[in-house]
C-alpha positions as CSV (number, residue, x, y, z in Angstrom):
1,X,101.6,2.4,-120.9
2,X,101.1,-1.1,-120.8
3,X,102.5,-3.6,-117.6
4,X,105.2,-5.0,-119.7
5,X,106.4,-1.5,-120.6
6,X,105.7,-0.7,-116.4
7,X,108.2,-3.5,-115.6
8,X,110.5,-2.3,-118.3
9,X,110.9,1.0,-116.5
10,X,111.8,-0.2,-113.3
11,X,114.5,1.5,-112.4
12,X,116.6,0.3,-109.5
13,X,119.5,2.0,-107.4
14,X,122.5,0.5,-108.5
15,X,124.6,0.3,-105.5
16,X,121.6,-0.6,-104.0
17,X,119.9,-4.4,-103.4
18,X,116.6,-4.8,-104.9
19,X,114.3,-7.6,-104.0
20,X,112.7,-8.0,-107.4
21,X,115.0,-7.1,-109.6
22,X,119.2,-8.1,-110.1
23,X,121.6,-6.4,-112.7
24,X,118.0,-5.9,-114.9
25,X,117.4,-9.4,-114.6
26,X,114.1,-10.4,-112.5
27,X,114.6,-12.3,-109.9
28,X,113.6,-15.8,-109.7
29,X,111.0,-15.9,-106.7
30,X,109.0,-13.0,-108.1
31,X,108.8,-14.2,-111.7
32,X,105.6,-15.7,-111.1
33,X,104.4,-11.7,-109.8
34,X,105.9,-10.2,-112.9
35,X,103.8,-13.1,-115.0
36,X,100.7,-11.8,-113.1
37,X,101.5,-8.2,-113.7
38,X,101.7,-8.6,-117.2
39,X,98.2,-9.7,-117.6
40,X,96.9,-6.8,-116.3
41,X,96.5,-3.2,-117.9
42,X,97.6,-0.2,-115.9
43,X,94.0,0.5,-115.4
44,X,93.4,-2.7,-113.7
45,X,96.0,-2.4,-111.0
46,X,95.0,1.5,-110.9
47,X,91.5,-0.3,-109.5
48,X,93.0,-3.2,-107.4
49,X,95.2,0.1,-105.7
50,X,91.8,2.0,-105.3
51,X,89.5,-1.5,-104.0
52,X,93.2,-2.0,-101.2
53,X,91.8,1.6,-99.9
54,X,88.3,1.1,-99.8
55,X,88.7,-2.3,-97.9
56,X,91.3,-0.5,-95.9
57,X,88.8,2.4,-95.5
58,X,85.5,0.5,-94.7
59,X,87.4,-1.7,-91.9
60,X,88.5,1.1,-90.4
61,X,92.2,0.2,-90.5
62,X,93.7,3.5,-88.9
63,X,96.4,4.2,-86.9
64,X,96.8,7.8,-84.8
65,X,99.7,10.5,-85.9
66,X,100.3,12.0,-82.5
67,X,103.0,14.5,-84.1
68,X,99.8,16.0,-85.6
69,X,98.2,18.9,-83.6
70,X,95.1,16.8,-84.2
71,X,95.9,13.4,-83.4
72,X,94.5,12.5,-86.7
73,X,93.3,8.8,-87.6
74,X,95.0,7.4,-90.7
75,X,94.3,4.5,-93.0
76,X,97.9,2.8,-92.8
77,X,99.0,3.0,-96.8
78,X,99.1,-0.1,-99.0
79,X,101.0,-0.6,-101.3
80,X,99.5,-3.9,-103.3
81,X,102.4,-5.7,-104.7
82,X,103.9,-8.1,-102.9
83,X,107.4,-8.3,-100.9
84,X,108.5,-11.8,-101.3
85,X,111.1,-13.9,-99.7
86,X,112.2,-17.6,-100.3
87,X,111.8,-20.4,-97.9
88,X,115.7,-20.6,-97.7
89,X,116.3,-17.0,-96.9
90,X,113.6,-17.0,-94.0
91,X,114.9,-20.2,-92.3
92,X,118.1,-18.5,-91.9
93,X,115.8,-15.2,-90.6
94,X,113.8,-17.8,-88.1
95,X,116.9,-19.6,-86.8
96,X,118.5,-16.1,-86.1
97,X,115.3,-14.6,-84.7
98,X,114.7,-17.8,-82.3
99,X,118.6,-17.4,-81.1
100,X,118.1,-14.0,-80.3
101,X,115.0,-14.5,-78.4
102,X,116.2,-17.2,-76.6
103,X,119.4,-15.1,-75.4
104,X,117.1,-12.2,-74.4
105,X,115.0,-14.5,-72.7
106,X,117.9,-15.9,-70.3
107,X,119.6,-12.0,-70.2
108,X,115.8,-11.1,-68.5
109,X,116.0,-13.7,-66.2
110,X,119.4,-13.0,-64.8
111,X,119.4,-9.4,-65.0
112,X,116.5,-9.7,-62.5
113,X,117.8,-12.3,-60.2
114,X,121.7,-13.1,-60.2
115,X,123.0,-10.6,-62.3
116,X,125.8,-12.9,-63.5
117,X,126.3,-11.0,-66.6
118,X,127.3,-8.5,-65.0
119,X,129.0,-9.8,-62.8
120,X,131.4,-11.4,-65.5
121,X,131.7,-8.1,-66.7
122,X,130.0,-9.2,-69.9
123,X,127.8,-6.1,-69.8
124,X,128.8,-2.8,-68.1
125,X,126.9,-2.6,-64.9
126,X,126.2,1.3,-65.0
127,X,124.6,0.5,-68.7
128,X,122.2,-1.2,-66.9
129,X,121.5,1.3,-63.9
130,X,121.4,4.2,-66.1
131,X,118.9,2.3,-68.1
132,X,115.0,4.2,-67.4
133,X,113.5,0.6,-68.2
134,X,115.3,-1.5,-65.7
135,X,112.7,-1.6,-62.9
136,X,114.1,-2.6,-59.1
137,X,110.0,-3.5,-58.7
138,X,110.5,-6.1,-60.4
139,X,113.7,-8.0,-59.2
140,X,113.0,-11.5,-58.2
141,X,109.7,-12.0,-59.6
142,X,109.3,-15.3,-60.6
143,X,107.3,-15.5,-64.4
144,X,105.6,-18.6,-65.7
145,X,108.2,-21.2,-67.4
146,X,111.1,-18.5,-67.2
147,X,109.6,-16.5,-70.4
148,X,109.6,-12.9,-70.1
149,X,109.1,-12.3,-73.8
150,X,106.1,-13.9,-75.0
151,X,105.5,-11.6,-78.1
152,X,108.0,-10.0,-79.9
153,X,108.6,-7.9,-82.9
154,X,111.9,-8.2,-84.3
155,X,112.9,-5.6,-87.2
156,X,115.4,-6.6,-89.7
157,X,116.9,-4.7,-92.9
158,X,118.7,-5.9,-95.6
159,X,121.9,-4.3,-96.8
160,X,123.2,-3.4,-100.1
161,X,124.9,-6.6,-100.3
162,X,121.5,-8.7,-99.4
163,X,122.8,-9.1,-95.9
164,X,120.1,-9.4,-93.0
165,X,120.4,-7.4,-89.9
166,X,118.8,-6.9,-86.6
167,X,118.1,-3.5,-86.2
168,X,115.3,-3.3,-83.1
169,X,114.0,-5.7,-81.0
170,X,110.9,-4.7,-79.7
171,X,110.1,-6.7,-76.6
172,X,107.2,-4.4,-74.7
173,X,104.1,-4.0,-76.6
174,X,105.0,-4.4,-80.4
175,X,102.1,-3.5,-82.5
176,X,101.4,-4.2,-86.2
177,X,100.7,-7.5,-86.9
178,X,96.9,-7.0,-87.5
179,X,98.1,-5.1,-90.2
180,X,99.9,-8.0,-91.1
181,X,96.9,-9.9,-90.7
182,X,94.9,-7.2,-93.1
183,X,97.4,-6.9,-95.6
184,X,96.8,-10.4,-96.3
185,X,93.3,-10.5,-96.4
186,X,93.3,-7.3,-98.8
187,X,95.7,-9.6,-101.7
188,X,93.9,-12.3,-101.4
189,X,91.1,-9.9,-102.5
190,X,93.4,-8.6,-105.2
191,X,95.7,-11.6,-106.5
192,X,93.5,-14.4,-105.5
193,X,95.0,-17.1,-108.5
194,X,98.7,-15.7,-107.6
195,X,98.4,-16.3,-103.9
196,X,97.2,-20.5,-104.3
197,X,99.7,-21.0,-107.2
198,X,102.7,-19.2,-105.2
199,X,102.9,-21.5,-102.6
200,X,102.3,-18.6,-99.9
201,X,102.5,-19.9,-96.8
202,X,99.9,-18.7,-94.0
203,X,99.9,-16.3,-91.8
204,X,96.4,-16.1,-90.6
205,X,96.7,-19.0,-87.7
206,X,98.3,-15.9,-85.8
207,X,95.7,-15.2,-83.2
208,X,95.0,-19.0,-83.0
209,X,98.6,-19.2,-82.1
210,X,98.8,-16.2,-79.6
211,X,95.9,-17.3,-77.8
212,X,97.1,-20.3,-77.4
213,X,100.3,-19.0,-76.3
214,X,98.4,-17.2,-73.6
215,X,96.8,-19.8,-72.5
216,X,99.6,-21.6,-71.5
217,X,100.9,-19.1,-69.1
218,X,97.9,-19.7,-66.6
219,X,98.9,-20.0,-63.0
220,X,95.8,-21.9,-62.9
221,X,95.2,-25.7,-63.8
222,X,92.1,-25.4,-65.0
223,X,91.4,-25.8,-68.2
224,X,89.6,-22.7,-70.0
225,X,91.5,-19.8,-67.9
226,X,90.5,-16.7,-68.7
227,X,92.8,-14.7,-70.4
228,X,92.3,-11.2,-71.1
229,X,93.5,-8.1,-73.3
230,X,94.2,-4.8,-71.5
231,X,94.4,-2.0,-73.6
232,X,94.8,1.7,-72.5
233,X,91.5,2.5,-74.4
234,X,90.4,4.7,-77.7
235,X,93.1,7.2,-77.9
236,X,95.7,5.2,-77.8
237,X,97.7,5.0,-81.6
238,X,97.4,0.8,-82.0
239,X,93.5,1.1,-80.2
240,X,92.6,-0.7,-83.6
241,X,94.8,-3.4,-83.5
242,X,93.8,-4.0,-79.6
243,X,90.2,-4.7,-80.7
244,X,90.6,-6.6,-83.8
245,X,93.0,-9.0,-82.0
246,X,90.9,-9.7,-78.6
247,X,88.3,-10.2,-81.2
248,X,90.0,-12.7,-83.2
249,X,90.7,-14.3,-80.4
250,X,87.4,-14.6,-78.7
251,X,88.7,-12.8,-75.6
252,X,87.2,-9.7,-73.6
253,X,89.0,-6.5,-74.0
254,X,89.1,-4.5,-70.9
255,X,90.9,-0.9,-70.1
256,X,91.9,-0.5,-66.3
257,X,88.6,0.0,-64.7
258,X,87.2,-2.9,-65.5
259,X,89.5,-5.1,-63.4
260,X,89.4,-4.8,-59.4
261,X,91.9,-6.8,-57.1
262,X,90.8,-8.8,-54.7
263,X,93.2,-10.8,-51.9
264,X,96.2,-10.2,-54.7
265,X,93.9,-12.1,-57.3
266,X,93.0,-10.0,-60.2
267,X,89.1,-10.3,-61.3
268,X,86.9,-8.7,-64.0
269,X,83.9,-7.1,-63.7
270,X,80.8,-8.8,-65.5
271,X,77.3,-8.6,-65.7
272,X,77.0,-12.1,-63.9
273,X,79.7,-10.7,-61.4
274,X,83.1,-10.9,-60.5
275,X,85.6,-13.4,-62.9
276,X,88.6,-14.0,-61.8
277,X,91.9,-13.7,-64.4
278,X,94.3,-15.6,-65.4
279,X,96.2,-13.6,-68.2
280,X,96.6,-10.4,-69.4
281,X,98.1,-9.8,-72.3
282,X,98.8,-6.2,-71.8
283,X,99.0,-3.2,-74.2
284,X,99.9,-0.7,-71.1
285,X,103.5,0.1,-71.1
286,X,105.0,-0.6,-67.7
287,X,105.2,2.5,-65.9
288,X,101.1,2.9,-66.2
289,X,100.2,-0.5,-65.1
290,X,100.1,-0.1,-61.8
291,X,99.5,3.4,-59.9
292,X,100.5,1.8,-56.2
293,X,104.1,0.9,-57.6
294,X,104.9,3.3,-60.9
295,X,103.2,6.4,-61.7
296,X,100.6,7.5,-59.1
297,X,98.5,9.4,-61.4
298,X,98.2,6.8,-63.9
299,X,94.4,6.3,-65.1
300,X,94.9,3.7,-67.1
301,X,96.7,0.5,-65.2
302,X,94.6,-1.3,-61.8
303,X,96.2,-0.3,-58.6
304,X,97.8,-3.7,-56.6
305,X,97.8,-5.7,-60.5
306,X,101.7,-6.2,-59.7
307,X,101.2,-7.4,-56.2
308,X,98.9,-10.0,-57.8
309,X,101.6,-10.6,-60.5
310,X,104.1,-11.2,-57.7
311,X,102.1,-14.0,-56.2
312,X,102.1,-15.2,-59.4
313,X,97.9,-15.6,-59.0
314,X,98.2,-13.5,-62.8
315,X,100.3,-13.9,-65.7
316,X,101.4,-10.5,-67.3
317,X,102.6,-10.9,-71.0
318,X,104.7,-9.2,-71.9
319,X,106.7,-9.8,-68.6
320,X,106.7,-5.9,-66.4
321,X,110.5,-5.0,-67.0
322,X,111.4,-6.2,-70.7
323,X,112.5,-2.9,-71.7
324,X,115.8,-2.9,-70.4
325,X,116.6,-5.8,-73.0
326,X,115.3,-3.7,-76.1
327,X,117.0,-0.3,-75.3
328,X,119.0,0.9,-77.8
329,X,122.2,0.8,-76.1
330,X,122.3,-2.6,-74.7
331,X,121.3,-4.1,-78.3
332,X,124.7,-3.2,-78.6
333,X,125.6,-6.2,-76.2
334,X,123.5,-9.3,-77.5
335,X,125.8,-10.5,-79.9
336,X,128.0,-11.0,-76.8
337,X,124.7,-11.9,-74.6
338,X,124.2,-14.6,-77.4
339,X,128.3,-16.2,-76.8
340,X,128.1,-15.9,-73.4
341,X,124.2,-17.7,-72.5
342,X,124.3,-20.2,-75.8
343,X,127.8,-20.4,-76.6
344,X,127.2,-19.8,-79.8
345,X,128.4,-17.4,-82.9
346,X,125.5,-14.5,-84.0
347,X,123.5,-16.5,-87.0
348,X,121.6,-12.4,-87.7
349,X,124.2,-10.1,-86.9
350,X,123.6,-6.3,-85.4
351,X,124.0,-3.0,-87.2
352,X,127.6,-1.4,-85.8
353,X,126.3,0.4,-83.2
354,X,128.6,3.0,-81.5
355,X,128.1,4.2,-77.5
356,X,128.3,7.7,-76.9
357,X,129.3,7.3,-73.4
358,X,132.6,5.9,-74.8
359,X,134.5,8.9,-75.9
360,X,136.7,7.6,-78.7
361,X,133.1,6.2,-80.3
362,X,131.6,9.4,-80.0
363,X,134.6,11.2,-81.3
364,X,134.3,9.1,-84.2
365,X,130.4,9.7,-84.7
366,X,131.4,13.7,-84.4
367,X,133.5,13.3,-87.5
368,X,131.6,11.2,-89.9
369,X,128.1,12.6,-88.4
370,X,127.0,12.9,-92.4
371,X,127.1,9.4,-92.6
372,X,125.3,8.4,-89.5
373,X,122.0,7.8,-88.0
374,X,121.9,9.1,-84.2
375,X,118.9,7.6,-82.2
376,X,117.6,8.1,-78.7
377,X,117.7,5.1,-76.7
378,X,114.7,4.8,-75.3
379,X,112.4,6.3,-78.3
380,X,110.5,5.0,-81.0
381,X,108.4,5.2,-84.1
382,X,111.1,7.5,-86.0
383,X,111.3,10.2,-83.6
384,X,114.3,11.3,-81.6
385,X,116.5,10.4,-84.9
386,X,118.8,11.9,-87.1
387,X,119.4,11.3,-90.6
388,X,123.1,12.5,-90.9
389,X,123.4,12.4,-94.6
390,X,120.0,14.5,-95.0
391,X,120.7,17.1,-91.7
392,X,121.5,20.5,-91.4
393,X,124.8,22.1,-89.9
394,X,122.8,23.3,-86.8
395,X,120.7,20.3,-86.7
396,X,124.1,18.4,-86.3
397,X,125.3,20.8,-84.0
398,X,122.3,20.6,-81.6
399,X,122.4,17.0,-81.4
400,X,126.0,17.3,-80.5
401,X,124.8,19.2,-77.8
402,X,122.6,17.1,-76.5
403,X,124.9,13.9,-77.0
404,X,127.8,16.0,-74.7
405,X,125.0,16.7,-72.2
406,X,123.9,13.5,-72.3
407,X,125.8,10.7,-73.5
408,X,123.7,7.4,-72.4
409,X,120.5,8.7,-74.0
410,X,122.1,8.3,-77.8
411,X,123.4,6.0,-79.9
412,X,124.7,5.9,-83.8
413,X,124.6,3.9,-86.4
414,X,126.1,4.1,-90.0
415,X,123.3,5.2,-92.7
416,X,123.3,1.6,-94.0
417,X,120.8,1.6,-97.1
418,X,118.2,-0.3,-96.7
419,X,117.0,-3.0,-100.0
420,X,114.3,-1.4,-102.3
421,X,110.9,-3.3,-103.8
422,X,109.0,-2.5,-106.4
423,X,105.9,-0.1,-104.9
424,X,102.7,0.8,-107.7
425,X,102.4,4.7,-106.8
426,X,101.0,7.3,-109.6
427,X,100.8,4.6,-111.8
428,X,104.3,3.4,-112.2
429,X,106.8,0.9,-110.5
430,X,109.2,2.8,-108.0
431,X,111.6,1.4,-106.3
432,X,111.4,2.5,-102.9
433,X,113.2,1.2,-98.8
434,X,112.0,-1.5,-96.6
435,X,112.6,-3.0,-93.5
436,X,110.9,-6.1,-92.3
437,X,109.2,-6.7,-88.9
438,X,108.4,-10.6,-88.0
439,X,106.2,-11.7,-85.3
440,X,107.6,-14.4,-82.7
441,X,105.5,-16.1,-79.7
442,X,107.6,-17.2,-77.4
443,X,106.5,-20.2,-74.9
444,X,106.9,-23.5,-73.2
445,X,106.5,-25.2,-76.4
446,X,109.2,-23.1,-78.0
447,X,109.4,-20.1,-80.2
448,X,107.4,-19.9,-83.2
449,X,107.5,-17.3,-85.7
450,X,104.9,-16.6,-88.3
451,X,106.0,-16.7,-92.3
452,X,106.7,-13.3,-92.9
453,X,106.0,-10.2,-91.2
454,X,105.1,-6.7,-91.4
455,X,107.0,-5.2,-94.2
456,X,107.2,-1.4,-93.7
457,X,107.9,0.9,-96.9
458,X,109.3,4.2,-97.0
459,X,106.9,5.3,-99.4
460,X,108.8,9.0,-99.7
461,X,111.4,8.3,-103.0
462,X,114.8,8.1,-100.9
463,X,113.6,8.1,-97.6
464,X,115.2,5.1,-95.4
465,X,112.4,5.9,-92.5
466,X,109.9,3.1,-92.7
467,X,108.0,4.3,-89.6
468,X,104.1,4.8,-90.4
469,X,104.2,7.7,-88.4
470,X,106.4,9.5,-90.5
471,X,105.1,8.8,-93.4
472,X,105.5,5.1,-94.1
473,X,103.1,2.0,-95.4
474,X,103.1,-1.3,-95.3
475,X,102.9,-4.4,-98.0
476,X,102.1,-8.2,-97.8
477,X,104.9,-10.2,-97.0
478,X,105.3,-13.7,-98.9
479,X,107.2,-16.4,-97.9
480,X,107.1,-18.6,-100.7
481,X,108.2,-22.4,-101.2
């Protein structure tokens, strides 16, 4: 089979919205891709998909499957055909993303100090009690410049009818964006002509950007503070991404042990002695940073680190408490968060999201459960989900169980399906689900977002779970001009 034949056979979903492809007809931002394709001979891309998983494979570009007895290191999967998206479509994608963050931003600061929201009865107060990531340790802490999230990872689908919509924010630790980073190295390995003629724009001024963005938040004037990255050390899943970035950035990577407080100042140990610190940019969820105030038997934070950060002689990004504004159940609520801080209407709007504490909602889930998606609030990477339209009766019926027993923990969603991209596996073009993760630093200069993102495939035909620990890759993401 030739490429032009492979292109031919495309086959698409046809209540479904394909990026490359519309009513047969190619779509005009990744015409330029299909030219490309044409010039090359199955063969050839059958070598540019093996060279993606040798450079993949001798960088060492892995990520750990903890649902595997053996905790197994993976190579994330490529796939080496571009996802591409026009400079029109992503400022609208920017301009929503930077609303949103600005919102949550403001909902941080007033959810630990005034509570005003609440207060107006904008957001139900017990949502917010009942919420295990709302931390009383940290009411009233002041943070540098009044920014909480300083790095965020904000995942978006698009519907069948084109339509962008938040589906995550992930305001804590997001990981991912050195594979953004990698994926972009590895095409311009592959597609080097394409990617100058293309008008790609750049994404690898990232961890110029974030270390700038660090640097910023010193509580220090001085001029070269010394920021750090604290990571929870080899056996942690995104381990790799913790040392590519403190290495891109020029920065020490430390685990726990390394730093020692001193008179609520936070210094690191080095060979010349003690150094003091000025910013961590932390990969430790909250409730291991410190053992004093959270867990007691945690081995992997510095005990008296949040006494320091409530001095304010150390800036902690992300900010300790962020995850009460990217639980599942109060995502519900920032569309309203967004009208009632900014005043202004939802530019990316949420996927209908229906509480299980509110018993007409969850009546309603019970009797179309085949055509929703029930998550847990509070988990992550795929797990704790149900896929109603691919369930069992008794899977159904035990998480009906567990939604009665427990109402706050779940939320639904309807199975919205997600748009498809062309995806090179066993030598043909198959159309398979993708979501799209974009990378925004958030700080006293504003909110910057980097061209693209993470685009996360499910590579399984049908599946609509993107997550790469249940099976999902990855692919370059283009904006184009």
């Amino acid at each position: 089979m030739d490429s032009e034949l492979l292109i031919q056979n495309y086959q698409t979903g046809s209540a479904l919205f394909d990026e490359m492809q519309n009513s047969g007809q190619i779509r005009l931002p990744y015409q330029k891709l299909v030219e490309e394709l044409k010039q090359h001979n199955i063969a050839d891309l059958h070598l540019k998909h093996k060279l993606a998983g040798d450079l993949f494979m001798s960088q060492g570009i892995t990520f750990t499957v903890y649902s595997d007895d053996a905790g197994i290191e993976r190579i994330f999967p490529f796939d080496i055909l571009p996802r591409i998206i026009t400079a029109a479509e992503w400022a609208h994608v920017e301009k929503g993303i930077q609303q949103r963050l600005k919102a949550l931003n403001l909902f941080l600061k007033d959810i630990y100090h005034d509570q005003q929201i609440i207060k107006d009865k904008i957001i139900p107060a017990e949502l917010i009690a009942s919420c295990p990531h709302f931390l009383h340790e940290v009411a009233g802490i002041k943070v540098p410049h009044d920014i909480y999230v300083h790095i965020s990872g904000i995942d978006l689908i698009r519907g069948e009818d084109g339509t962008f919509y938040i589906l995550e924010d992930n305001l804590r630790t997001p990981s991912g964006v050195s594979y953004m980073l990698e994926n972009r190295e590895v095409t311009k390995r592959l597609f080097p002509d394409l990617l100058s003629n293309a008008n790609v724009r750049m994404v690898n001024n990232y961890p110029l950007m974030l270390h700038n963005n660090l640097m910023s938040l010193s509580p220090r004037p001085v001029s070269n503070p010394t920021v750090v990255l604290l990571t929870p050390g080899i056996y942690n899943s995104a381990y790799y991404e913790h040392t590519f970035l403190a290495r891109q950035m020029g920065i020490q990577l430390v685990e726990g042990r390394d730093l020692v407080i001193d008179n609520h100042k936070v210094f690191m140990k080095t060979t010349s002695g003690l150094q003091q610190v000025d910013v961590i940019y932390r990969r430790i969820d909250d409730e291991f940073m410190d053992p004093l105030l959270f867990k007691p038997d945690s081995m992997l934070g510095v005990p008296g680190i949040m006494g320091a950060y409530r001095k304010g002689t150390v800036a902690l990004a992300n900010a300790v408490g962020n995850g009460v504004a990217d639980d599942k159940a109060v995502y519900a609520y920032v569309p309203a968060m967004i009208k009632y801080y900014l005043n202004e209407e939802t530019i990316l709007p949420n996927v209908p999201t229906y509480q299980m504490s509110n018993d007409d909602e969850r009546n309603y889930v019970f009797d179309n459960m085949h055509k929703m998606v029930v998550k847990r609030t509070n988990q992550s990477g795929g797990y704790g989900m149900l896929m109603g339209n691919k369930a069992t009766e008794e899977e159904m019926r035990l998480f009906k169980d567990a939604i009665i027993k427990s109402p706050r923990e779940f939320i639904a969603q309807p199975i919205i399906q997600l748009s498809t991209v062309p995806c090179f596996i066993d030598g043909e073009l198959k159309a398979r689900h993708v979501d799209l993760r974009p990378y925004a630093l958030c700080g006293p200069d504003g909110i910057k977002i980097v061209p693209g993102g993470l685009t996360r495939v499910a590579l399984k035909e049908g599946s609509l779970v993107v997550n790469s620990s249940q099976g999902g890759g990855s692919k370059d993401t283009w904006v184009i001009d």
